[in-house]
C-alpha positions in Angstrom: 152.1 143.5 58.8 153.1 146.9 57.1 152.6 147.6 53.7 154.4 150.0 51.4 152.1 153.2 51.0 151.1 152.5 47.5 151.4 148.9 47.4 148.4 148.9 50.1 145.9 151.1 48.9 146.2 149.6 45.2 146.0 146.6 46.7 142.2 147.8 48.1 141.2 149.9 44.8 138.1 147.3 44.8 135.5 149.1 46.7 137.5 151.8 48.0 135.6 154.2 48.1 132.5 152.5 49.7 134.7 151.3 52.2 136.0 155.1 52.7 132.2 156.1 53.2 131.1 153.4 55.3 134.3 152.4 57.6 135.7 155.5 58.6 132.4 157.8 60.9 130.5 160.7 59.6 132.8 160.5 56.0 129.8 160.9 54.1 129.4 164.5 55.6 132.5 165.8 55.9 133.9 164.4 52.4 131.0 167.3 50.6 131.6 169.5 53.5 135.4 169.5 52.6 134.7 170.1 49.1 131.9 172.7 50.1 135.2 175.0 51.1 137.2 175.2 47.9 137.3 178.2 45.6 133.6 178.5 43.5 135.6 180.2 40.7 136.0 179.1 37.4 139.1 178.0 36.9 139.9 177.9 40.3 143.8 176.0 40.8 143.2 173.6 44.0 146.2 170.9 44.9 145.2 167.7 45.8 147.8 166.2 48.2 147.0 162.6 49.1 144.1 162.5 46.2 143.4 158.9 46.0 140.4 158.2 43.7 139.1 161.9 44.5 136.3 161.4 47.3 136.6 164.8 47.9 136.5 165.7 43.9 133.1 164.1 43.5 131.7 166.6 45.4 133.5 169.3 44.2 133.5 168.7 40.4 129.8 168.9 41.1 129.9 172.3 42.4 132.8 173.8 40.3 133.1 171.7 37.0 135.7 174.3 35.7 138.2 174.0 38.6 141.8 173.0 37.2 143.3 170.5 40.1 146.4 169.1 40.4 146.2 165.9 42.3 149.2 164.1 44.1 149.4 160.4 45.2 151.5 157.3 45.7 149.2 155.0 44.3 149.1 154.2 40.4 145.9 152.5 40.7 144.1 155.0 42.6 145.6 157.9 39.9 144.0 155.8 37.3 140.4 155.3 38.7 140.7 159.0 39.5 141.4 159.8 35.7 138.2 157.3 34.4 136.0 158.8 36.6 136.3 162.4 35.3 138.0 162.3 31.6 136.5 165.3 31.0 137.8 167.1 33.8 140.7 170.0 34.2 142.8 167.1 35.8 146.9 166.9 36.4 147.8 163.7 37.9 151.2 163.6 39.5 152.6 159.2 40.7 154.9 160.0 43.8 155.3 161.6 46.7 154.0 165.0 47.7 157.3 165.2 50.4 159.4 165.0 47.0 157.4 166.9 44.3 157.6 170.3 43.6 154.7 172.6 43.9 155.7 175.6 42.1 155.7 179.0 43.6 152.1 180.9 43.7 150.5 178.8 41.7 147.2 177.8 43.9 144.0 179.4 44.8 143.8 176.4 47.7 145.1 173.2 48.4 143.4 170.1 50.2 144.1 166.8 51.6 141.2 164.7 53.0 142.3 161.1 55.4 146.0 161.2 53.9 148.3 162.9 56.4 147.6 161.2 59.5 150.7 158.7 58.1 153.7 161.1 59.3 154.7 162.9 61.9 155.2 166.7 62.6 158.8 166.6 61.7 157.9 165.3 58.0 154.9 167.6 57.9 156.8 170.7 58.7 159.1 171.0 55.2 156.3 169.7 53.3 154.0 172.9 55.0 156.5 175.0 54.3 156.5 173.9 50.5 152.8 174.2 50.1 152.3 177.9 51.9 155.1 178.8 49.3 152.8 177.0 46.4 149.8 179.4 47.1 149.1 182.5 45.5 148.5 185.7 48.2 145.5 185.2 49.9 145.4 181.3 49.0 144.3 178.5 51.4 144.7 175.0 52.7 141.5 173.0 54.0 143.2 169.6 56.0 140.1 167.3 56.8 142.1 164.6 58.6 141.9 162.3 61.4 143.6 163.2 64.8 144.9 161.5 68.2 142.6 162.0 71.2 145.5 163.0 73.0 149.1 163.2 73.5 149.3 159.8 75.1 147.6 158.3 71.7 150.0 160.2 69.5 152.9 158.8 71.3 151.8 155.0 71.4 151.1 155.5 67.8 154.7 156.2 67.1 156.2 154.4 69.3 154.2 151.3 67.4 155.3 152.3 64.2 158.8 152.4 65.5 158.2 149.0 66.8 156.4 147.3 63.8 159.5 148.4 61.2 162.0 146.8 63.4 159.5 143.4 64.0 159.7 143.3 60.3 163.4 144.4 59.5 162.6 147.3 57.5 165.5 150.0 57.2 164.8 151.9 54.2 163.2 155.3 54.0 159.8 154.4 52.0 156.6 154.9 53.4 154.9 152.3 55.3 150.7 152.5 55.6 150.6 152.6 59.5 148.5 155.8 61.1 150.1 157.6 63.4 148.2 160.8 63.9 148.7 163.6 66.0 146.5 165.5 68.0 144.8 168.9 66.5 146.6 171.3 68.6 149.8 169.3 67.5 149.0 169.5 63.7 147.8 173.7 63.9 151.0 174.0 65.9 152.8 172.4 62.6 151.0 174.3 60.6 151.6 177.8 62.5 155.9 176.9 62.3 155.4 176.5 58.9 154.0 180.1 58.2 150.3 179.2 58.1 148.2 181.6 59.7 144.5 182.3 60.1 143.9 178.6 61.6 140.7 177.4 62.6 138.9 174.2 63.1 135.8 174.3 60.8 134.0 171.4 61.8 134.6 168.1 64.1 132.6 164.7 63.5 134.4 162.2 66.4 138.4 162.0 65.4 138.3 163.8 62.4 138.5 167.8 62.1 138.6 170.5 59.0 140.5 172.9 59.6 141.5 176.0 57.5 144.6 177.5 57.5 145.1 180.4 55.4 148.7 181.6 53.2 
């Protein structure tokens, strides 16, 4: 049964993050390898899109306590957690959706988003790419650690299933539903490129999931 974005991962704040690092393969590698890529700088300004309880920011608070990040999610439960676990921290914590929210103009060093934008296809991706390349300063970069379809056959069951589910269940409005419809890496740097990305690479691989870099 689908669940509203929010409603689902609040509903699994209780061990979360253990589940994160034990369910989904190699996590515990490329969560610090993600983090291993963001600006060493103090004061380095790094967007969070999709920040959950921070995974990512464990490792990287470690390595650069005086970063300032701005960290986006649907969840009030997982913005919360986030907030306890580093109260000392140069944190900005923003309830909603990063589709919605403004980013500002030139206001990052980098922006990241770790296991969050597999949810939505190309078509919602684009505009929101678009917005973020605008949000870094010159010479800025986005690191997307993500899970991706096999191939384009997976993509398109994928969405053809979420199609599917929503009308099994009667749902017409326009919120987000957790369901993960991924698409394949060449599909997402294509995305990426149309949005004004360039400099694109794939950083590292462990089984579906890729980092890849993609600079402003």
């Amino acid at each position: 049964m689908l669940e509203r974005m929010g409603e689902f991962f609040d509903a699994r704040l209780d061990g979360y993050e253990e589940h994160q690092l034990t369910a989904i393969a190699s996590a515990r590698e490329f969560y610090p390898f993600t983090a291993s890529l963001l600006p060493a700088f103090p004061g380095a300004a790094v967007l969070d899109l999709g920040c959950g309880t921070g995974l990512e920011l464990n490792y990287y608070f470690e390595r650069n306590p005086d970063a300032a990040v701005t960290g986006i999610d649907l969840a009030p439960g997982m913005l919360a957690s986030l907030r306890e676990k580093f109260p000392d921290r140069e944190l900005t914590l923003l309830c909603g959706s990063y589709f919605d929210l403004p980013f500002g103009e030139a206001r990052f060093d980098a922006a990241v988003s770790v296991e969050s934008l597999h949810h939505f296809t190309a078509e919602q991706k684009r505009p929101l790419y678009e917005k973020l390349c605008r949000a870094l300063k010159p010479g800025g970069y986005f690191i997307l650690t993500d899970y991706f379809a096999a191939d384009d056959a997976e993509e398109d069951f994928r969405m053809s299933e979420l199609v599917r589910l929503r009308r099994a269940q009667g749902i017409t409005d326009d919120a987000f539903y957790h369901y993960d419809t991924p698409l394949t890496a060449e599909h997402e740097l294509e995305t990426l490129s149309a949005a004004g990305f360039r400099g694109l690479r794939i950083l590292g691989r462990w089984g579906a999931t890729a980092a890849i870099r993609a600079e402003k």
